[in-house]
C-alpha positions as CSV (number, residue, x, y, z in Angstrom):
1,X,90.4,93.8,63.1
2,X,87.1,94.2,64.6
3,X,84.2,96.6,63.5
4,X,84.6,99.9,65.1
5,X,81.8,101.6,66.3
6,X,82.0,105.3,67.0
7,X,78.8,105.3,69.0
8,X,79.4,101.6,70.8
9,X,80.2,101.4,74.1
10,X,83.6,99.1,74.5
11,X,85.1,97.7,77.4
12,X,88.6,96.8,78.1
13,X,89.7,94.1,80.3
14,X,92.8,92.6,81.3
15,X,94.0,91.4,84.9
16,X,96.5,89.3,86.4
17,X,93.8,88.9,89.4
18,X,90.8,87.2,87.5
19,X,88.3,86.6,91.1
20,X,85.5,87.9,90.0
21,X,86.1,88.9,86.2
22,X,83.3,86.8,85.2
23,X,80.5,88.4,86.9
24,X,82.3,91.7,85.9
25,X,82.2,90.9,81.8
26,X,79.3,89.1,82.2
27,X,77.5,92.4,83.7
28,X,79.4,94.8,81.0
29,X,78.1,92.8,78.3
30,X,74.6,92.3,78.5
31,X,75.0,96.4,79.5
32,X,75.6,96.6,75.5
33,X,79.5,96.6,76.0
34,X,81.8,95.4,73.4
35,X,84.4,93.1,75.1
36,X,88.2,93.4,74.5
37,X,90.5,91.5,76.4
38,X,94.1,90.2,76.1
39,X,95.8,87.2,76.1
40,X,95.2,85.2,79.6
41,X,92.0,87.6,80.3
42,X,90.4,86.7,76.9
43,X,91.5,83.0,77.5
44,X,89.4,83.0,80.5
45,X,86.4,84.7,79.9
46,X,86.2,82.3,76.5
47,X,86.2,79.2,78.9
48,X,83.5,80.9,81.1
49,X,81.2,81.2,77.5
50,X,81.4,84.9,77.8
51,X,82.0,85.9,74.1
52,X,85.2,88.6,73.6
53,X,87.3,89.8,71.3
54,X,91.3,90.0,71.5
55,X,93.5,93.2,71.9
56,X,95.1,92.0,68.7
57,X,91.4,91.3,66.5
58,X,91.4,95.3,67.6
59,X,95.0,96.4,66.7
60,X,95.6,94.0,64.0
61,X,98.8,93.5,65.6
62,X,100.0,90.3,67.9
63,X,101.3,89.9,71.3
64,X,105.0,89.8,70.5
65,X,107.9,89.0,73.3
66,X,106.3,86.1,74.7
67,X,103.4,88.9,76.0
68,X,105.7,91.6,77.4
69,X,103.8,93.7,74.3
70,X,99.9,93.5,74.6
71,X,98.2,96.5,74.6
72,X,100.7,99.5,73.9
73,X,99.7,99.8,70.5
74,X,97.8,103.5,69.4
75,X,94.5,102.1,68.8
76,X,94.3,101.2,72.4
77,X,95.4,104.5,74.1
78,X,93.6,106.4,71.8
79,X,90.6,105.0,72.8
80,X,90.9,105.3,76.2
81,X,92.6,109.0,76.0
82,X,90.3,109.7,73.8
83,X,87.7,112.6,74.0
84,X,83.5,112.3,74.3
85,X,82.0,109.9,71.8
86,X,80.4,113.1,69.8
87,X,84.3,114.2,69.2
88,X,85.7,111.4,67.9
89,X,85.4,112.1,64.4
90,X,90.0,112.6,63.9
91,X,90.1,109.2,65.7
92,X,87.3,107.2,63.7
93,X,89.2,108.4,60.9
94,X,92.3,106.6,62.1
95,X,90.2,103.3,62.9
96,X,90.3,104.5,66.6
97,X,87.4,104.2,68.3
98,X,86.7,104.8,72.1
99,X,86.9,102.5,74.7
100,X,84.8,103.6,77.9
101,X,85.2,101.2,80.6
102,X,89.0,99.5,81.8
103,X,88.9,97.0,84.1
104,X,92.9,96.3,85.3
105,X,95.2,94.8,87.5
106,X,98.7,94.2,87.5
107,X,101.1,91.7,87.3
108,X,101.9,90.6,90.8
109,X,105.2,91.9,91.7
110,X,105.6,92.3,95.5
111,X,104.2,88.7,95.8
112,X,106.8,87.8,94.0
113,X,109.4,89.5,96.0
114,X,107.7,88.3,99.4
115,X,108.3,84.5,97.9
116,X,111.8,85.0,97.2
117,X,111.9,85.7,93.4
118,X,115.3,86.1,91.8
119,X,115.9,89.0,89.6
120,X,115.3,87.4,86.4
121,X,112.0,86.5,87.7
122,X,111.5,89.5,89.5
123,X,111.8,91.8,86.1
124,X,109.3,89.4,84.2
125,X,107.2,90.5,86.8
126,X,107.5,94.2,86.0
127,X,104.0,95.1,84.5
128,X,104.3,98.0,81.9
129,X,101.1,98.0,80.1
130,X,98.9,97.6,83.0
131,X,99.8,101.1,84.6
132,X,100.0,102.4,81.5
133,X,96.5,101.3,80.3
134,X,95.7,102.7,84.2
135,X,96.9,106.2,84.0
136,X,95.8,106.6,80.7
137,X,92.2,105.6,82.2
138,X,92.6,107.5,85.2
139,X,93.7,110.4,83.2
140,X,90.6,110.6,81.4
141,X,88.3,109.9,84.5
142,X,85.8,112.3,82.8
143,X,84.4,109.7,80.4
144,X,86.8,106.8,80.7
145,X,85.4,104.5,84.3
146,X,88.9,102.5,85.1
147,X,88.8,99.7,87.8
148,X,92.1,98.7,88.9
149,X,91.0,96.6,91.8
150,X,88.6,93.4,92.3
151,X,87.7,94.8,95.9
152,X,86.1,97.4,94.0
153,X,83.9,95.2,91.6
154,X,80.9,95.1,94.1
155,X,80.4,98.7,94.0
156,X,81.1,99.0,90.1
157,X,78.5,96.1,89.5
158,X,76.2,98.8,91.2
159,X,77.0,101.4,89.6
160,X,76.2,99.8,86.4
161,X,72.9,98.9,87.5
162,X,72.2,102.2,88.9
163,X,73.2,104.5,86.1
164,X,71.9,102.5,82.7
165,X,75.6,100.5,82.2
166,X,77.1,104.0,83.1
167,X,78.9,105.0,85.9
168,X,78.9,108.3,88.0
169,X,81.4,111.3,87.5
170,X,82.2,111.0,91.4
171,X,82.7,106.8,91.1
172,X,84.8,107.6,88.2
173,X,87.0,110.6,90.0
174,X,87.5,108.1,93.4
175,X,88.3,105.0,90.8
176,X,91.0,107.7,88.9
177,X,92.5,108.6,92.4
178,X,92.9,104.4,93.0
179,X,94.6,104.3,89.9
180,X,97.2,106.2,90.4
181,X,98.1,105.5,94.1
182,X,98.1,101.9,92.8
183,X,100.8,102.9,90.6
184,X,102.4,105.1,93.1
185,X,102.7,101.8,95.1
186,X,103.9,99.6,92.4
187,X,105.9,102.1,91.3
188,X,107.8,102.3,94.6
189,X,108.0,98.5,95.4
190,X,110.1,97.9,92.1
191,X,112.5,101.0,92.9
192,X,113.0,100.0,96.2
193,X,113.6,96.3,95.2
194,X,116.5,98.0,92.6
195,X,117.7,100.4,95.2
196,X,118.1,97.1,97.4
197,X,120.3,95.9,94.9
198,X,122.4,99.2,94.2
199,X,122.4,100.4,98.0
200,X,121.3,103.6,96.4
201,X,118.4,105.7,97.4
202,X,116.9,107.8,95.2
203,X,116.0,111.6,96.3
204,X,118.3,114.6,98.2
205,X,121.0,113.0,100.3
206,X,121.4,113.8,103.9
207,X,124.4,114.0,106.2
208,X,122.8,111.4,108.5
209,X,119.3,110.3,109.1
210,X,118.4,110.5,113.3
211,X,121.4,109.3,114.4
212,X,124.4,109.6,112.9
213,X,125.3,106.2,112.2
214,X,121.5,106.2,110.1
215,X,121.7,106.9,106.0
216,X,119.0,109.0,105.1
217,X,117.2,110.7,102.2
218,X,114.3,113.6,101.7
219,X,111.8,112.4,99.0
220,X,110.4,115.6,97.1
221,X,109.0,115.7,93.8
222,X,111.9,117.1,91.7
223,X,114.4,116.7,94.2
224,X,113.7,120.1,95.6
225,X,112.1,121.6,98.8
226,X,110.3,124.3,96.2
227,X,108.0,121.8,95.5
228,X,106.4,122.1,99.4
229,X,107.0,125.8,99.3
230,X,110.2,126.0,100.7
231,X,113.1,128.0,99.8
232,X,116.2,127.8,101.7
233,X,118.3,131.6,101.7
234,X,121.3,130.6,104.1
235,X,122.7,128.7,106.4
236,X,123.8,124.8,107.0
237,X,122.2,122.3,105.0
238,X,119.0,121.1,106.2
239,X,119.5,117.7,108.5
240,X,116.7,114.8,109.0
241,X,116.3,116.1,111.9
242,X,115.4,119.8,111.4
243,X,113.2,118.4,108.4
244,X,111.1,116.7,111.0
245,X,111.2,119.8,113.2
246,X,110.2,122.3,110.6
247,X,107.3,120.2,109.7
248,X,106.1,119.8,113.1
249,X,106.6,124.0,113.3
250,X,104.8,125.0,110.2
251,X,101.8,122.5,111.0
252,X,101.7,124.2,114.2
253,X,101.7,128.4,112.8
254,X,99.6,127.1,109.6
255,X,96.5,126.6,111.9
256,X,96.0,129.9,112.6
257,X,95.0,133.0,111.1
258,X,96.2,135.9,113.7
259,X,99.7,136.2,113.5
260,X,102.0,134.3,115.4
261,X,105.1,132.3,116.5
262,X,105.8,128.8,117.4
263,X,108.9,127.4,118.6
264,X,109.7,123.2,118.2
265,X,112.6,121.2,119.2
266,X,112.5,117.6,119.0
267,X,109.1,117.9,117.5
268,X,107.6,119.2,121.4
269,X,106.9,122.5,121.4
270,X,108.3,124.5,123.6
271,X,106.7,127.9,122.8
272,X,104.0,129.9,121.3
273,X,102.7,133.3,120.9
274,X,99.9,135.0,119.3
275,X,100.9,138.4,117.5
276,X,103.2,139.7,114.5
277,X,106.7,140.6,114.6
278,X,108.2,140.9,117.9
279,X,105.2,140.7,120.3
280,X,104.5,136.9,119.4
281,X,108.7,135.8,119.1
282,X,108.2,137.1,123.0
283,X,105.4,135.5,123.8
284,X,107.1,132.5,122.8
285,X,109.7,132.6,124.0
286,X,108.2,133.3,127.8
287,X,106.7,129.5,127.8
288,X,109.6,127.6,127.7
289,X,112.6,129.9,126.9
290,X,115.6,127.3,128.3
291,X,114.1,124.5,125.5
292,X,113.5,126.8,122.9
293,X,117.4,126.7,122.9
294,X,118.4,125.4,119.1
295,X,115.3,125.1,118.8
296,X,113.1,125.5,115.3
297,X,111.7,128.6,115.1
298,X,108.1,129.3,112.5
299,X,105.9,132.2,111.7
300,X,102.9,132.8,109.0
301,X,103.5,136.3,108.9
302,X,106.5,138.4,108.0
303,X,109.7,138.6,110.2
304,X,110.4,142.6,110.9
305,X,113.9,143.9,111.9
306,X,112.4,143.6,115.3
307,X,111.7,139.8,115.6
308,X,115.0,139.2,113.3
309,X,117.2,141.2,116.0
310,X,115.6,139.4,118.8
311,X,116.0,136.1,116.9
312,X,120.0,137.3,116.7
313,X,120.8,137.0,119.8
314,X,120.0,133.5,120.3
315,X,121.3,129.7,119.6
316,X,118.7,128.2,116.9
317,X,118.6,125.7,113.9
318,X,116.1,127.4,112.1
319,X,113.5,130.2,111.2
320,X,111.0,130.2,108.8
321,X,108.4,132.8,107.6
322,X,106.1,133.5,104.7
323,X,108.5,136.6,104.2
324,X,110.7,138.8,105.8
325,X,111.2,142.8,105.7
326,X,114.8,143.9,103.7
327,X,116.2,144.8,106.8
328,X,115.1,141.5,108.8
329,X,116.6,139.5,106.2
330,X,120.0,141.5,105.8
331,X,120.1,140.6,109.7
332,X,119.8,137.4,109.7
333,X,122.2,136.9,107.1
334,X,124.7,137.4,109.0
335,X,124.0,134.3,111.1
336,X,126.4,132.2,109.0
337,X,125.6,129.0,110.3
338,X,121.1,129.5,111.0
339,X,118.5,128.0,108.3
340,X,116.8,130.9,107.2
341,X,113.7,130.0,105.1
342,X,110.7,131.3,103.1
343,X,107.4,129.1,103.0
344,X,104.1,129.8,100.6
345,X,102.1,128.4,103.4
346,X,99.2,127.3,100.9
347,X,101.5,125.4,99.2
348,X,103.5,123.4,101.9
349,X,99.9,122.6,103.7
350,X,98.2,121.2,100.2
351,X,102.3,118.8,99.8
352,X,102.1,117.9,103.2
353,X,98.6,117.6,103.9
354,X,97.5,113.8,106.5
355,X,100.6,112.4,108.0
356,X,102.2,109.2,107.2
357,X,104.5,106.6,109.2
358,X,106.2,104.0,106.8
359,X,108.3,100.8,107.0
360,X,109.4,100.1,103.7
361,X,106.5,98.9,101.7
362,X,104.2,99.7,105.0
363,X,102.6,102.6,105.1
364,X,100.4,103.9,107.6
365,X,98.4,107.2,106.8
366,X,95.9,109.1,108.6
367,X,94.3,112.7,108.2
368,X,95.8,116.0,110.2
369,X,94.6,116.0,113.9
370,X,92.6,119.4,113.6
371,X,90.0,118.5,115.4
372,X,88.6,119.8,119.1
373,X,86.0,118.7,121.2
374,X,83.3,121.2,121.9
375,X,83.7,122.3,125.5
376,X,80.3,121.2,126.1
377,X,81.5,117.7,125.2
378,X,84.2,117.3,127.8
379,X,83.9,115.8,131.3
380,X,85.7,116.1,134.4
381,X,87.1,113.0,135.3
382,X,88.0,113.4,139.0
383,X,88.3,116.3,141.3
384,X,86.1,119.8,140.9
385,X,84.9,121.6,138.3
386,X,86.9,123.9,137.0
């Protein structure tokens, strides 16, 4: 086993992706880093003259199932999940002592899949220590700087320079944030793959997607809407299509601060009115009130017996408030067959915050659309001023 050093600074490398590794060990070492490496990494950074030392001269331990086993081994994670250098007394007890800087990538499984791999090739290409060595990184972001991408080597090489071979708290929170989507991703490209082959998919199963003939699921965390906020007190079960609906109707309410009502259907909306209660359900209704017909109806205020005896009398899918009065709510229990639901608004707009359109492995994201041109900053394009 190596010497361990308490007070040294240690790096950890090991990628599937080597483009630019050399320049990347090369700048850790002469910035007084300790290199570690496994099996193919250490291989090539030997051939490249950079000097390293093996996972296993640090565990004491071999790579064992033709590499499947590498670098779970305690002497590695506690290391990396290790706390600051000046605590590390238990560890250095233990022979552990703390590794500062990961540089990873992963094995490279959706290439695989785009070139046809069959499953026994497939699940060789399952990497389980790389996310693991990852999180653990990411999870320590306050002293532990973890790189999980080459694209990202420029600006770490930079980082180094400017910061004495350190790197900054806000480099190493964005570099923690990479980390774990990069195992969200990878993460969800081998469960897909294995749904693919099961015809299952995971998360709460829905009657039909947006047509009927379309299978569908709602992802949540948990498998349950109380993780945005949501709690459902009656009525059908909630379809793809209202889901879409009551998202596009909360987003709408959420922006504003007075009291109000929206009304969606189809995702358009077809209504809305500032004020609590009553006076705002009226308001919206006046815009549009033939296509607020089974329509989705939201408020971020309470619903009082008021609003829930107007919303009685009519054909809807759904309502949804922060909260509604005793009365309101006995009310609307009686509508057998409406959605009633409660929403912490805070919560549902931190889960649901940017919106997303995906495609399989395809995902295309972008922030809310919240913003509005300063009247000064429009232009009238033809006819007169208004």
């Amino acid at each position: 086993m190596a010497g361990i050093s308490v007070d040294g600074r240690r790096a950890l490398l090991s990628v599937t992706d080597k483009t630019g590794l050399t320049d990347v060990a090369a700048a850790l070492r002469d910035s007084g880093y300790q290199l570690i490496a496994s099996g193919g990494t250490a291989r090539h950074l030997r051939e490249a003259g950079i000097e390293v030392d093996g996972v296993e001269d640090l565990t004491g331990y071999p790579e064992i199932f033709g590499g499947r086993v590498k670098t779970l081994h305690p002497v590695i994670h506690g290391g990396i999940l290790g706390p600051r250098h000046e605590d590390f007394t238990e560890t250095a007890e233990l022979g552990i002592g703390p590794i500062d800087m990961v540089v990873v990538n992963l094995y490279r499984f959706e290439e695989a899949l785009a070139q046809g791999a069959d499953e026994a090739e497939s699940v060789e290409k399952i990497d389980i220590g790389g996310p693991t060595l990852l999180r653990a990184a990411a999870k320590n972001f306050q002293r532990v700087t973890v790189v999980p991408d080459p694209g990202r080597y420029e600006e770490f090489l930079a980082e180094l320079a400017q910061h004495d071979g350190t790197t900054s708290l806000d480099f190493r929170r964005r570099m923690a944030s990479l980390a774990f989507r990069r195992c969200e991703q990878y993460n969800e490209a081998i469960a897909g793959w294995l749904e693919g082959q099961t015809g299952e998919r995971s998360g709460i199963g829905l009657r039909y997607g947006e047509n009927p003939h379309q299978a569908a699921v709602l992802r949540v965390p948990g498998d349950d809407i109380s993780a945005l906020g949501l709690v459902q007190h009656g009525g059908k079960e909630l379809s793809y299509n209202n889901i879409v609906d009551l998202v596009a109707a909360l987003k709408l309410v959420a922006d504003f601060e007075e009291p109000c009502c929206g009304v969606i259907k189809h995702t358009n909306p077809c209504g809305f009115g500032l004020g609590g209660g009553k006076p705002g359900l009226e308001r919206a209704l006046e815009c549009d009130p033939l296509s607020a017909f089974g329509g989705v109806f939201a408020f971020n205020a309470e619903v009082d017996e008021e609003a829930a005896g107007l919303l009685a009398k009519r054909f809807l899918e759904i309502i949804v408030a922060p909260s509604y009065s005793e009365a309101a709510a006995a009310r609307l229990a009686k509508k057998k067959n409406v959605r009633v639901l409660s929403v912490d608004l805070d919560v549902f707009a931190r889960m649901t915050a940017g919106k997303s359109r995906a495609w399989g492995s395809l995902v295309l994201w972008q922030d809310d659309d919240t913003g509005f041109p300063e009247l000064t900053d429009w232009r009238v394009a033809a006819g007169t001023e208004p």
